[in-house]
N, C-alpha and C positions, 0 to 999 in steps of 0.2 A: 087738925093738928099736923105740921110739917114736924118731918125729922131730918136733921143735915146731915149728913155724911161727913165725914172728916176729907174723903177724895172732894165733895164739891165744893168744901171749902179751901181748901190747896189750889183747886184748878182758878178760882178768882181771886189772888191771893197776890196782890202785888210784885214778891219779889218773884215770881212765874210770872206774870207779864213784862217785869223788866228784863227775865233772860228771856222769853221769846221775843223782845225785843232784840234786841242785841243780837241773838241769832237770824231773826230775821237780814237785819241789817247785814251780818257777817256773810249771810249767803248773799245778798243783792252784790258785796262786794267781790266776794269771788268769782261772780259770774262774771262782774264787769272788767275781773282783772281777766278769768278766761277768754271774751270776747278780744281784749286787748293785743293777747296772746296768741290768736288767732290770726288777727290782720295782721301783728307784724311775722310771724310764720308765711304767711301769704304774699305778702311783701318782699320776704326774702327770699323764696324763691321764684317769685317775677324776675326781682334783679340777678338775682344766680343765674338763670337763664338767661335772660339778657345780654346780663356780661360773657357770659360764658359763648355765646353764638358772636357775639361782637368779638372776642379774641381768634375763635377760629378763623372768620372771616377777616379778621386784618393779618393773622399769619400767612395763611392762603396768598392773599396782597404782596405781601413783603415777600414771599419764595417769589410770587410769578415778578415783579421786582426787580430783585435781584438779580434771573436769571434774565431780564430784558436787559440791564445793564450792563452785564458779563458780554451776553453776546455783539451789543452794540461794541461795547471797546476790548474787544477780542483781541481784532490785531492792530490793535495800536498799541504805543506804547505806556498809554495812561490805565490800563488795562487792571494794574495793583492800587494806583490810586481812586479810581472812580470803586473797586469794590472795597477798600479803607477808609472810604470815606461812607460810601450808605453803611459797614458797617459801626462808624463810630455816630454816623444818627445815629441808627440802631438800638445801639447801645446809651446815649443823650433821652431819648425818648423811652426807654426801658429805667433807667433812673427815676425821670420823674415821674411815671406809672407808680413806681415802688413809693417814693417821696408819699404820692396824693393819697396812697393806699392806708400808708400807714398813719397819715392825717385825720385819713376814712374813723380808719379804725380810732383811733385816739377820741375821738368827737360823738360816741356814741352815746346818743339819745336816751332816755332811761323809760324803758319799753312798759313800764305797769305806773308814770307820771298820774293819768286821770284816777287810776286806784288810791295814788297815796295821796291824792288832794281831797277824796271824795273822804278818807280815813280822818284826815287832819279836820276835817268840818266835823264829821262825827267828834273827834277828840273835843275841838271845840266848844260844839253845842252840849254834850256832857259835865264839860266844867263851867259852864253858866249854868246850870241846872242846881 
């Protein structure tokens, strides 16, 4: 003669397998949104870095530059024009810096994409069910 438990009949009890379903799933999903969050945290500071050594290094540039320009037309008379002119590149190429920057920025990516695709199928497969 078996006796059941009301606990062992709860723990086989369908609607506990479909929230440990569902919970399962929710955590597969946070992990994958974690990992996402992850690379691109990692990513941004690659390019942080990156950029950020690439601007010192072309400031660096641009001082030694200028002052080889300056001293080339020292004493000549084009001496106001040759540094009015590097500094209106200067200024032409600090524009478009800003321009593409804010391009950058305008165009961003939506960093947890593979999350909400992998959400939308679950949604999916739920309402054929």
């Amino acid at each position: 003669m078996t006796i059941d438990n009301p606990s062992q009949r709860a723990d086989s009890s369908p609607l506990r397998r479909l929230f440990g379903s569902v919970f399962a799933i929710l955590q597969t999903r946070l992990e994958l949104a974690g990992i996402e969050l992850a690379e691109e945290k990692s990513r941004l500071f690659s390019t942080l870095f990156f950029g950020l050594a690439a601007m010192m290094l072309a400031t660096m540039a641009l001082i030694a530059l200028t002052a080889l320009i300056a001293i080339v037309f020292w004493n000549t008379p084009w001496r106001w024009a040759a540094l009015g002119s590097i500094t209106g590149v200067y200024a032409l190429a600090a524009i478009f810096c800003a321009l593409r920057a804010r391009r950058g920025l305008q165009q961003v990516p939506n960093i947890f994409e593979a999350t909400l695709n992998e959400f939308e199928k679950d949604r999916e497969l739920f309402r054929r069910q």
